[in-house]
VEXDREN-2710 file (C-alpha; in Angstrom, 1 decimal):
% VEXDREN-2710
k/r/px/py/pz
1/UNK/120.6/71.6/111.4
2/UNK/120.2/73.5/114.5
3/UNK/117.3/75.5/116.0
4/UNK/116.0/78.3/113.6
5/UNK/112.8/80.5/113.0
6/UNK/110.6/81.9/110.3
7/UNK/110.0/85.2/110.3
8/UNK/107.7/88.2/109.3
9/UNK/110.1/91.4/109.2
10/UNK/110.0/95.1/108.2
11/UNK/113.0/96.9/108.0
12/UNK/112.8/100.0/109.6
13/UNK/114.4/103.7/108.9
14/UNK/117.3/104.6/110.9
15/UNK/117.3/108.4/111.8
16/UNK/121.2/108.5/112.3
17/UNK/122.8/108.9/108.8
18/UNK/125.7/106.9/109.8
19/UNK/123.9/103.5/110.1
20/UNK/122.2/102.4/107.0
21/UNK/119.6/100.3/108.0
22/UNK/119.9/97.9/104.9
23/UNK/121.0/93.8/105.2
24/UNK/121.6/91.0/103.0
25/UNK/121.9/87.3/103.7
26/UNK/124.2/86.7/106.0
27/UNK/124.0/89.6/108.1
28/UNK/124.6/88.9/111.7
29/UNK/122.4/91.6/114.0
30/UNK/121.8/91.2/117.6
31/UNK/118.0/89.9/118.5
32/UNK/116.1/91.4/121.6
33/UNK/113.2/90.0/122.9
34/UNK/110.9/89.5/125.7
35/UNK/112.0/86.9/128.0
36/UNK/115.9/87.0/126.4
37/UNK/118.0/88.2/129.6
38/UNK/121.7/88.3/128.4
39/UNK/125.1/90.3/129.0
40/UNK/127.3/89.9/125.9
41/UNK/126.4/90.7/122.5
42/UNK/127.4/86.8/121.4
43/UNK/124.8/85.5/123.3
44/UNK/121.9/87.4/121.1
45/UNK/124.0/87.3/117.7
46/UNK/121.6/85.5/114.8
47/UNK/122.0/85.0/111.4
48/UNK/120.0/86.1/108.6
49/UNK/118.7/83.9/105.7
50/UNK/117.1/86.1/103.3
51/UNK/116.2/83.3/100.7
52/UNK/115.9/84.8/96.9
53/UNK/115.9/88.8/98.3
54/UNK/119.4/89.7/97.4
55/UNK/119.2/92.8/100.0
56/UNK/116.7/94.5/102.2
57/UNK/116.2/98.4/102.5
58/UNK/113.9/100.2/104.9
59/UNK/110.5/99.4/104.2
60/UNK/110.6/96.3/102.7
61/UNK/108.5/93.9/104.6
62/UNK/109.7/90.3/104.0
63/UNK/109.5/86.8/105.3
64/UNK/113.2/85.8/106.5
65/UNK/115.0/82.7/108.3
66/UNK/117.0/83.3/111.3
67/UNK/119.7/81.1/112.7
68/UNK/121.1/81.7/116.0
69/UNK/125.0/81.5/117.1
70/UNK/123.5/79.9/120.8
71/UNK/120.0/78.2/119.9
72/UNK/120.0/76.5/122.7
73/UNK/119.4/80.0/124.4
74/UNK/116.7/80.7/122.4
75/UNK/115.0/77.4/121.5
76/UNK/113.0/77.4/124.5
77/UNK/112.2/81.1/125.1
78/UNK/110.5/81.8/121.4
79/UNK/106.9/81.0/120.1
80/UNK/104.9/81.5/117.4
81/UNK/103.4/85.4/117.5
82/UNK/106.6/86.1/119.7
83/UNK/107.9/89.8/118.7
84/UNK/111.2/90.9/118.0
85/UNK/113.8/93.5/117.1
86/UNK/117.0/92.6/115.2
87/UNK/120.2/95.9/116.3
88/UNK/123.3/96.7/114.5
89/UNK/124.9/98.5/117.0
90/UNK/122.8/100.3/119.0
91/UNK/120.1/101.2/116.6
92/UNK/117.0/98.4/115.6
93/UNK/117.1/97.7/112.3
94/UNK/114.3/95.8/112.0
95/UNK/111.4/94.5/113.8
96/UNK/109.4/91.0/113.1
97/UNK/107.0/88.4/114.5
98/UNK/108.0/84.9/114.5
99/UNK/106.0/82.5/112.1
100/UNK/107.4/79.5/112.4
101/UNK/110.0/77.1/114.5
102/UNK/112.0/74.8/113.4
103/UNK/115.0/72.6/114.0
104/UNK/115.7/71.6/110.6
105/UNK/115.1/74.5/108.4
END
């Protein structure tokens, strides 16, 4: 399996009633981060793992495992303690600290 991370997350509230800042597994938000220079949404696309959590709403706090669509790009930019926001759209839906790497998840 390719490059993926552990993470702490807390789903944040979105202001703008039009985006509903809810996922479930499977989800694929953008990820910003320090360090992550990119033009082109596909470059920061990821994929969310949320193991035995069928959704998560605003306010939940949650460990989660995140894929990524070019880990190669982001394999050697991310650390442990490294923080993060994951977008839909324009708004940040969430907002973690990585725990853990791995390349075999």
């Amino acid at each position: 399996m390719s490059f993926a991370i552990l993470a702490e997350v807390e789903v944040l509230k979105v202001e703008d009633k039009d985006c509903l800042a809810r996922f479930a597994s499977g989800a694929r938000p953008t990820i910003s981060y320090k360090g992550l220079e990119v033009s082109g949404s596909s470059f920061a696309s990821c994929a969310i793992n949320l193991g035995d959590v069928e959704e998560a709403f605003p306010g939940d706090k949650l460990e989660i495992e995140i894929g990524f669509l070019n880990p190669e790009l982001h394999e050697s930019l991310m650390y442990v303690g490294l923080e993060f926001g994951l977008y839909a759209g324009p708004w940040m839906i969430a907002k973690g600290t990585v725990s853990l790497l791995s390349n075999g998840i």
